[in-house]
C-alpha positions as CSV (number, residue, x, y, z in Angstrom):
1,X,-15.5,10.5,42.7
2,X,-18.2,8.1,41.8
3,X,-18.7,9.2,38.4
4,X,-14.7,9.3,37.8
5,X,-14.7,5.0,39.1
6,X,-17.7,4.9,36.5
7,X,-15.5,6.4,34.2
8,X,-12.4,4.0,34.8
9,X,-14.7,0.9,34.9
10,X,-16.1,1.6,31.3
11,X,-13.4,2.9,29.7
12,X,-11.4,-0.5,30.8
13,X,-14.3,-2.5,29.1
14,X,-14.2,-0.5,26.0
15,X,-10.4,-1.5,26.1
16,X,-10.5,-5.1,26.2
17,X,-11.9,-6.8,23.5
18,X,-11.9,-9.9,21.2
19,X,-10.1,-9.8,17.8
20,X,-9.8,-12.9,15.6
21,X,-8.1,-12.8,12.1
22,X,-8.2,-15.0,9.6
23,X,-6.6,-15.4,5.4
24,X,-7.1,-18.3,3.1
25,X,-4.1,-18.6,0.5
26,X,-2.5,-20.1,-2.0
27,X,1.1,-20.3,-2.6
28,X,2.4,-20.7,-6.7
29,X,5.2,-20.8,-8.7
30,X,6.0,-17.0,-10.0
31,X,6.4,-18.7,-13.6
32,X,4.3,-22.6,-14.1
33,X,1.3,-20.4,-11.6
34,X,0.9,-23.7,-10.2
35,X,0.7,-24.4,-6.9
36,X,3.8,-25.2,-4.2
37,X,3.4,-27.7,-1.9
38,X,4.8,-28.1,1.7
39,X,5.8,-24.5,2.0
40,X,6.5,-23.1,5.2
41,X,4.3,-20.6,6.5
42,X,5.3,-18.7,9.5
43,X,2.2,-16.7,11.0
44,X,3.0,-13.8,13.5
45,X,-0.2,-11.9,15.6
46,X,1.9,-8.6,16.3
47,X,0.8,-5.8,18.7
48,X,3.4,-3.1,18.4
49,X,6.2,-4.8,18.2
50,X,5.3,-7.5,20.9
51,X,4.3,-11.0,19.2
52,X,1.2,-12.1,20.7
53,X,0.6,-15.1,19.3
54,X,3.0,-17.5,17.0
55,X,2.3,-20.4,14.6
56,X,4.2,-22.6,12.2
57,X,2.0,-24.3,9.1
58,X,2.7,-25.8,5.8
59,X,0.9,-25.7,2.5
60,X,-1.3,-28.7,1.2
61,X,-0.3,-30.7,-2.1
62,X,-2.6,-28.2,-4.1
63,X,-0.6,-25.2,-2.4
64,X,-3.0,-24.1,0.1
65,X,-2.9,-22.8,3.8
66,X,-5.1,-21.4,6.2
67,X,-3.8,-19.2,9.0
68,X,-6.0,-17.5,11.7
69,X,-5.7,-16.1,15.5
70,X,-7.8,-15.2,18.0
71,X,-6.8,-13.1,21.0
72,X,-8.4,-12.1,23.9
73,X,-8.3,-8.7,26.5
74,X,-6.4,-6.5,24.0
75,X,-7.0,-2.9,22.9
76,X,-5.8,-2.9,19.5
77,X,-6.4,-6.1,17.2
78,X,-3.2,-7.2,16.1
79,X,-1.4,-7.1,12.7
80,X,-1.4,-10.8,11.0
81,X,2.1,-10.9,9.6
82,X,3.5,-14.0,7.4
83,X,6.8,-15.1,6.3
84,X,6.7,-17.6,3.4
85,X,9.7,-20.0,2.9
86,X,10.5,-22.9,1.2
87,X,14.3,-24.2,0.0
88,X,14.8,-23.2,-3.6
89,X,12.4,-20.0,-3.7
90,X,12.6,-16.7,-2.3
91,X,11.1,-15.9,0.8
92,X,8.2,-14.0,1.2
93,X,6.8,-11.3,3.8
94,X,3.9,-10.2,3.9
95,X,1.5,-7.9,6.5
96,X,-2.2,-8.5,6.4
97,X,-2.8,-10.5,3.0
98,X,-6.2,-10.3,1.9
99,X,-7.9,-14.3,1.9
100,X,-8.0,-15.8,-1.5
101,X,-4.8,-13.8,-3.0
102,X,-2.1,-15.9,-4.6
103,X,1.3,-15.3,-3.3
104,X,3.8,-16.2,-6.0
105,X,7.7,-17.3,-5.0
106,X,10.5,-17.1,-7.4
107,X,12.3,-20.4,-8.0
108,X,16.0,-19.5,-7.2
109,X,18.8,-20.3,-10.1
């Protein structure tokens, strides 16, 4: 019995944990390549299917955002989903985008 509560004990450590995620981006025009500014960027930490943590940012004049989470006393580090919008383009989803990538929006007609 005493080994079985050691058991429990240290398999509910190895359970909880830390996870922090974090992606550096820039968002362009699909044609000029130059960059957007104030796009919305809607940033979803999602465990699945539960959202765990929810944030709203917006690109700086050059087209940059940052977006990062950190969550505590999970077992499974969550997925770092982003939706990309801004009036006149196309939105954009995207699941775990590697920092420094360029994510390009198509100027609707």
């Amino acid at each position: 019995m005493r080994k079985l509560s050691l058991l429990l004990i240290l398999f509910a450590g190895l359970c909880s944990c830390d996870c922090s995620k974090y992606t550096k981006n820039i968002v362009a025009d699909s044609k000029t390549h130059e960059g957007i500014p104030n796009v919305m960027v809607y940033s979803v930490a999602a465990t699945g299917g539960n959202q765990t943590e929810e944030k709203t940012i917006y690109t700086d004049s050059t087209g940059s955002f940052e977006a990062s989470f950190s969550v505590s006393g999970i077992a499974k580090c969550p997925t770092l989903k982003l939706t990309i919008s801004k009036p006149d383009y196309d939105t954009r989803r995207i699941t775990e985008p590697q920092p420094g990538d360029t994510i390009f929006l198509t100027k609707l007609n």
